[in-house]
Each structure stands twice: as C-alpha cells, then as structure tokens.
C-alpha positions as CSV (number, residue, x, y, z in Angstrom):
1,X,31.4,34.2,-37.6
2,X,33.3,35.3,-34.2
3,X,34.8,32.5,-31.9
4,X,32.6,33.3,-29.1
5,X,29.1,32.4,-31.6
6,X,30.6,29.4,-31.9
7,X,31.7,28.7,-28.1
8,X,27.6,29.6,-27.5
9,X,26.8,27.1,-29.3
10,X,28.8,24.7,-28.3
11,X,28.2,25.2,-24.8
12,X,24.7,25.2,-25.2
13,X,24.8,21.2,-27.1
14,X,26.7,19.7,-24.1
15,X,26.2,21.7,-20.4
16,X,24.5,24.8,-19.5
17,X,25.3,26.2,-16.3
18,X,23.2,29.2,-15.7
19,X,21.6,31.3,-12.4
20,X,18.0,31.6,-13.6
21,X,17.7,30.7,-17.7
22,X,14.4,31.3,-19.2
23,X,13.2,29.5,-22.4
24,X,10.0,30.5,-24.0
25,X,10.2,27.8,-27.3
26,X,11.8,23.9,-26.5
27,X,15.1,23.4,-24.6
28,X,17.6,20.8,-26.0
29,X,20.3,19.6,-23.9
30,X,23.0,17.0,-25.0
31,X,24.5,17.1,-22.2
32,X,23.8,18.4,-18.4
33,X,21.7,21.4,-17.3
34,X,22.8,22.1,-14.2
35,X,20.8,25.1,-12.7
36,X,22.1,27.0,-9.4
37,X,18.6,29.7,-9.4
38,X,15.4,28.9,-11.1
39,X,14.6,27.7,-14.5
40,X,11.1,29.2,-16.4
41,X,10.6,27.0,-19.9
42,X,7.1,27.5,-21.2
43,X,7.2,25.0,-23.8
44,X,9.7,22.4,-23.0
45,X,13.0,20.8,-22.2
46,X,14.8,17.7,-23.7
47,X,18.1,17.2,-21.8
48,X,20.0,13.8,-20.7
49,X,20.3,15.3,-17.2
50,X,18.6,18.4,-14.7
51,X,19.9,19.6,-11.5
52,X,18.3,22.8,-9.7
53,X,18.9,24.0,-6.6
54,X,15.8,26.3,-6.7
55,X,12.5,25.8,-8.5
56,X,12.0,24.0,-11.6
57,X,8.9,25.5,-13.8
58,X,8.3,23.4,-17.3
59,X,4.8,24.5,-18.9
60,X,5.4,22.2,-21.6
61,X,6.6,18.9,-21.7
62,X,9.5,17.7,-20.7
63,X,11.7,14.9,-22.1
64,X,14.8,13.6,-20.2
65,X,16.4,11.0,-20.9
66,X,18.7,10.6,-17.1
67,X,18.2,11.4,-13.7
68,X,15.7,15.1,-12.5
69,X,16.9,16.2,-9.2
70,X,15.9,19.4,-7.4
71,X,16.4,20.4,-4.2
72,X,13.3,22.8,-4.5
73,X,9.5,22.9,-6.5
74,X,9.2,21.6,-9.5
75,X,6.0,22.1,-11.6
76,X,4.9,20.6,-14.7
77,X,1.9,21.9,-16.0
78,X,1.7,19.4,-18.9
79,X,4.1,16.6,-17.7
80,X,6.7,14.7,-17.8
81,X,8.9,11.8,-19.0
82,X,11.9,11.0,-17.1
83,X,14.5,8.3,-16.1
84,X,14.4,9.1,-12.0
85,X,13.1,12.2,-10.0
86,X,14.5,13.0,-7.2
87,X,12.8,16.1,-5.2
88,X,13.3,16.9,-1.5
89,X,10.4,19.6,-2.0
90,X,7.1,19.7,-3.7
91,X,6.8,17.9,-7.1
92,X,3.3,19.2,-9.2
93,X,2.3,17.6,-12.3
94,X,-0.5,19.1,-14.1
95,X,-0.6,16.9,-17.0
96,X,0.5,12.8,-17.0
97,X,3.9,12.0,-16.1
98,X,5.6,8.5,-17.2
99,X,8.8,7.5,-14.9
100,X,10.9,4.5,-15.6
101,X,12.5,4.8,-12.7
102,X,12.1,5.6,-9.0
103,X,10.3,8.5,-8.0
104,X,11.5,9.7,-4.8
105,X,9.8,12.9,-2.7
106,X,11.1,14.4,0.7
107,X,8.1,16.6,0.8
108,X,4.7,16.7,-1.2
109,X,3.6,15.1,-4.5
110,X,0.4,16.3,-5.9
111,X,-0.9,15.2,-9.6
112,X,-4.0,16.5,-11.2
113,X,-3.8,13.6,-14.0
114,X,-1.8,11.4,-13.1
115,X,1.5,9.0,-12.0
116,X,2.5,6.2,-14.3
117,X,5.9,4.5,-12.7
118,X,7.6,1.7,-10.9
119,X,8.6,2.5,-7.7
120,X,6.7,5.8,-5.4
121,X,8.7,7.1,-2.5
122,X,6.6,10.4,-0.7
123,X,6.4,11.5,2.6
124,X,2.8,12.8,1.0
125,X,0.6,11.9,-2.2
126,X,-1.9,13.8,-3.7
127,X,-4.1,12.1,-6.9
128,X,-7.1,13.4,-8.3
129,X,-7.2,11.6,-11.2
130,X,-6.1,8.1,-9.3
131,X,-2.8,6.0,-9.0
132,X,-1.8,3.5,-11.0
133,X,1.2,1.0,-9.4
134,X,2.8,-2.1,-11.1
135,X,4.4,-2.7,-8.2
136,X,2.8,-3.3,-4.2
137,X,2.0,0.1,-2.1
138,X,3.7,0.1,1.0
139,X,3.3,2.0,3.6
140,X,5.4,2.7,7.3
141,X,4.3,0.8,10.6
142,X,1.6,2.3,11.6
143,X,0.3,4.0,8.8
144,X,-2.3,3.1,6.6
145,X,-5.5,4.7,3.8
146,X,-7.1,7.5,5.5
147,X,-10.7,7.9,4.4
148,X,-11.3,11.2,6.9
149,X,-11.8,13.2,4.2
150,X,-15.3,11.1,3.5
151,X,-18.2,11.6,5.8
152,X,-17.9,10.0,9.0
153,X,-20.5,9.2,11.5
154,X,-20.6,9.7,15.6
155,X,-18.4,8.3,17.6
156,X,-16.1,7.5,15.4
157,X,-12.3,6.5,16.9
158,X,-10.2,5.9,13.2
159,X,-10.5,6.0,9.6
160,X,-7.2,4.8,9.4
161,X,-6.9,1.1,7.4
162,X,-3.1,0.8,8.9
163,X,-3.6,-3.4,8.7
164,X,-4.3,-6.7,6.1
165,X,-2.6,-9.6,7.1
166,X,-3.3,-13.3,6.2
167,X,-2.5,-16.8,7.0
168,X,-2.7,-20.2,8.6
169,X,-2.3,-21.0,12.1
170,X,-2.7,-24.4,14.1
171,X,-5.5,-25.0,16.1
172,X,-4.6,-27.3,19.7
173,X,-7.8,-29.7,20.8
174,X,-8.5,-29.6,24.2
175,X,-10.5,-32.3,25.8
176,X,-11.9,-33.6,22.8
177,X,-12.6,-37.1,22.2
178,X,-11.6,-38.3,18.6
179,X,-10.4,-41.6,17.0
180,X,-8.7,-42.2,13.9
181,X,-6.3,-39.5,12.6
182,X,-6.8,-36.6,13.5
183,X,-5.9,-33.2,11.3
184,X,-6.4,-29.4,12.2
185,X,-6.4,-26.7,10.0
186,X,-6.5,-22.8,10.6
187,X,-6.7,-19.8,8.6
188,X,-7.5,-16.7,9.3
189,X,-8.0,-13.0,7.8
190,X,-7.7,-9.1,9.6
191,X,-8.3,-6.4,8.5
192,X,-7.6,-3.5,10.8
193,X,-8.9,-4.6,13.7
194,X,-11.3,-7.1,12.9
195,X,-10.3,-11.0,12.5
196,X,-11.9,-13.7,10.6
197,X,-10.7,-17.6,11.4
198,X,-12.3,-20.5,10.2
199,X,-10.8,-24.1,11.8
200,X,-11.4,-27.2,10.3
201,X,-11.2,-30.5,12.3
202,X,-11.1,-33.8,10.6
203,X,-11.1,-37.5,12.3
204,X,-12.7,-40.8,12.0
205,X,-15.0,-39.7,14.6
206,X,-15.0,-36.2,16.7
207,X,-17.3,-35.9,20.2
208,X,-17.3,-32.7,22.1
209,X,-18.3,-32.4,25.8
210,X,-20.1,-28.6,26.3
211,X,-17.9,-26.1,28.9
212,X,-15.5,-28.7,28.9
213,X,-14.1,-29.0,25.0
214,X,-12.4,-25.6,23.3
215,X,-9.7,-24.8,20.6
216,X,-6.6,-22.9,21.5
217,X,-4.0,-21.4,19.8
218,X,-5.7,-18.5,18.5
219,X,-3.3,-16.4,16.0
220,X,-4.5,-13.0,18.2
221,X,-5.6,-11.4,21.3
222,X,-9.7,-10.0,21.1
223,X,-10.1,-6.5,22.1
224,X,-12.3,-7.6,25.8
225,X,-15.4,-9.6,24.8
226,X,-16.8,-12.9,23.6
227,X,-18.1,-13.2,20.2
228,X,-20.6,-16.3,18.9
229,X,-19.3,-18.9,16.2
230,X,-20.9,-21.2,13.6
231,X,-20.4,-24.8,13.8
232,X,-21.2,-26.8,10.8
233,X,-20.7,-30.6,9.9
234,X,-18.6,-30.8,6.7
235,X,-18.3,-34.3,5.6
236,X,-21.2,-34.7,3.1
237,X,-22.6,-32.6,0.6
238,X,-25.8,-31.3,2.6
239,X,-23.6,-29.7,5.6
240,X,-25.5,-29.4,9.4
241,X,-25.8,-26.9,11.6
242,X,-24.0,-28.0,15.0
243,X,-25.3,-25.1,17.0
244,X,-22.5,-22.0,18.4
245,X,-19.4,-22.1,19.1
246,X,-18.0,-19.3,21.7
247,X,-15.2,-17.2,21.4
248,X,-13.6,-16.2,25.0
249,X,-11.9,-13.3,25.3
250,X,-10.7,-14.8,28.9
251,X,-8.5,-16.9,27.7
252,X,-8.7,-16.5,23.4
253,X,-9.9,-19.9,23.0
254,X,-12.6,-21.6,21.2
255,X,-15.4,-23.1,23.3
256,X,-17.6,-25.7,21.3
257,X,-21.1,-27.5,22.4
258,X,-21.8,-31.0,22.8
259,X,-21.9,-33.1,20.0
260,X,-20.2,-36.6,18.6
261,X,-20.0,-39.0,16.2
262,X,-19.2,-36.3,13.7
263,X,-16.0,-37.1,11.2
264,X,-15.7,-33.3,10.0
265,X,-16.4,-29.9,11.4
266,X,-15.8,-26.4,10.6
267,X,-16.0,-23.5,12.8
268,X,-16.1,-19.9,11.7
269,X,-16.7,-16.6,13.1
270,X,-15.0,-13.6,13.4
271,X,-13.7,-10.9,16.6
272,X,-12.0,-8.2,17.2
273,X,-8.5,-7.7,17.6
274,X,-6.7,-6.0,20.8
C-alpha cells in the first residue's frame, strides 16, 4: 500500500479542497469541503461544513451537520438538512428541506415542497407547496403579501397587504354632559388601509347635544370623507339602538346625536385611512 493511498484517504476524512469534484454514490466529509468551482453529487453529501464559490448541485440528500455557504446556485433536487445556509444567489429545493438555523438569501429562494426552519431571510420567496414558520414573518416598511398574481377586478390601485396594526387609544369628550365618573375606552383595528374603532363611554349618566357633542382623539387621519357609525346603549342585557354617529373627515372626530340619561354607550364603525 503506497504512502500517497494512504494520504487520499486521509485527506478525503477531514478537508477536501477541490476545483469542480463530482460524486455519483454519497459524499462523507469529517471535516470541511471547501469547493473553489462547482460541485455535481447525484446521490448525496454528509459533511460537518460546505463552502462553494460557484454552484452547488446535490440530487440526493444532503446531511450537514455545520454551516452551507455559497456564493453562487445551489440546487437540491431532494433536499436538505442543515445547521445554517447562507446563499447570496439562488437557493432551489426540490424535495423538503429542515434548517435549524437561519436561512439567509441575497437573491431568490424557490421550494417545490417545502421550508421547515426558524428564522427566513430572502430578498425573494417562492413556495408551492406553502410555508411553514415557528417564528413571526416580517417584512420591510412598506412591503407587504401581494396577491397580483390572483384575478383582479377594474380599477384596481393595490394588492399589496403592506399593514395590520392593533391597539387602544383614548377617546377626549367634547361638550358632553355626564355626571358621576366618567371612563373612556378606545380600541381600534387596520388593516391596510381600512380602520375599525369602537369607543366605549361609561358614567352615571351621559347626555349628548346633536352638532354640538363629538369624540376626538382619533388614533388616524381618514383618506377625505365622512363615514356613518352605530350608537348602541350597553348597560343592560337587551342593548338599544341610539341612532348614527358621524365620522368627519374635517377634523377626524366623532360627531354623536342627541340623546341623555344613558349610563353606557358604544360606538363603532369603521373608515378609511389616509
């Protein structure tokens, strides 16, 4: 058995440094496979660590135990099962692919199957078979869900969801007439660019005084027109219609009817955000 046999070997259980090595059976790596040109395996690779410069082909699957970096394509056609990838090109998965780790992409991600991991960073994502997160999607200011790709009728102006938001926020009285203690309560809920509030005022007794009466402190700004609100009475357990409230996009405030002698009221409705 010559020396060099036993260098190959050797060389080939801890690092492999090679322009463009091709594997047609399974790959195993103790060590590092650091590859300057492109790497072909059609069955598989199991290695603690990959770096390639150029593209990264694995039609089988792929087991690696540290950290996949590649500076250009990689394509699995079965999948993988990695620690961290780390691609600043196109990343294709034809089978599933578990990740542990991160899973950042510069350019595009596109997975026929599908994406099971913690944390997705991509610039663009690609699903048909759907995405899976334990973890919240976030997305940049001002970008959202685009749903272009579905039908969409005329005159549409977006089918960008680039919003949610939800909360509380404290309604002001203004030229009301109330005794006892009186509490205000706000909450409201947009999506994109519509806004649903509901405002709950509680006192010993509440009057209101038509054109005169309104809420303020509205948590947004309407788009340029008034929108109608429900008043009900919500003190007993067979509530009342108190007629309609009006929403002014003049001045974003609340504009109520007349009425009095009521201890609890809700108002609801919903507008549209500027």
């Amino acid at each position: 058995m010559s020396i060099e046999t036993e260098l190959s070997k050797l060389r080939y259980k801890t690092n492999i440094l090679e322009t463009n090595p091709s594997f047609s059976g399974n790959a195993s790596v103790g060590g590092n496979l650091n590859i300057q040109g492109e790497i072909t395996a059609s069955s598989g690779i199991n290695t603690a660590y990959i770096t390639a410069s150029s593209t990264l082909q694995i039609d089988g699957n792929s087991a690696i135990n540290g950290n996949l970096n590649t500076q250009g394509q990689l394509t699995a056609s079965n999948g993988l099962s990695v620690t961290y990838i780390s691609a600043s090109s196109t990343l294709q998965v034809g089978g599933n692919s578990t990740i542990s780790g991160n899973l950042n992409i510069q350019g595009q991600l596109t997975a026929s199957t599908g994406i099971n991991t913690n944390n997705i960073i991509a610039s663009s994502l690609t699903s048909s078979a759907g995405i899976y997160s334990l973890q919240n999607i976030s997305v940049a200011s001002g970008k959202g869900i685009d749903f272009s790709l579905n039908p969409s009728t005329a005159g549409v102006t977006s089918e960008v969801l680039d919003d949610y938001e939800e909360g509380t926020w404290t309604p002001a009285l203004v030229g009301f007439t109330t005794t006892g203690t009186v509490t205000t309560t706000g909450y409201y809920v947009k999506i994109g660019s519509v806004v649903f509030i509901i405002v709950r005022i509680a006192a010993t007794t509440i009057a209101s005084t038509s054109g005169t009466s309104r809420i303020t402190g509205s948590p947004f700004s309407s788009i340029g027109f008034s929108t109608a609100m429900g008043i009900v009475r919500n003190d007993s357990t067979t509530p009342t219609s108190y007629g309609i409230a009006l929403y002014n996009f003049a001045d974003d405030d609340i504009y109520t009817p007349t009425f009095s002698g009521i201890p609890s009221v809700v108002i609801s409705g919903f507008f549209l955000a500027a």
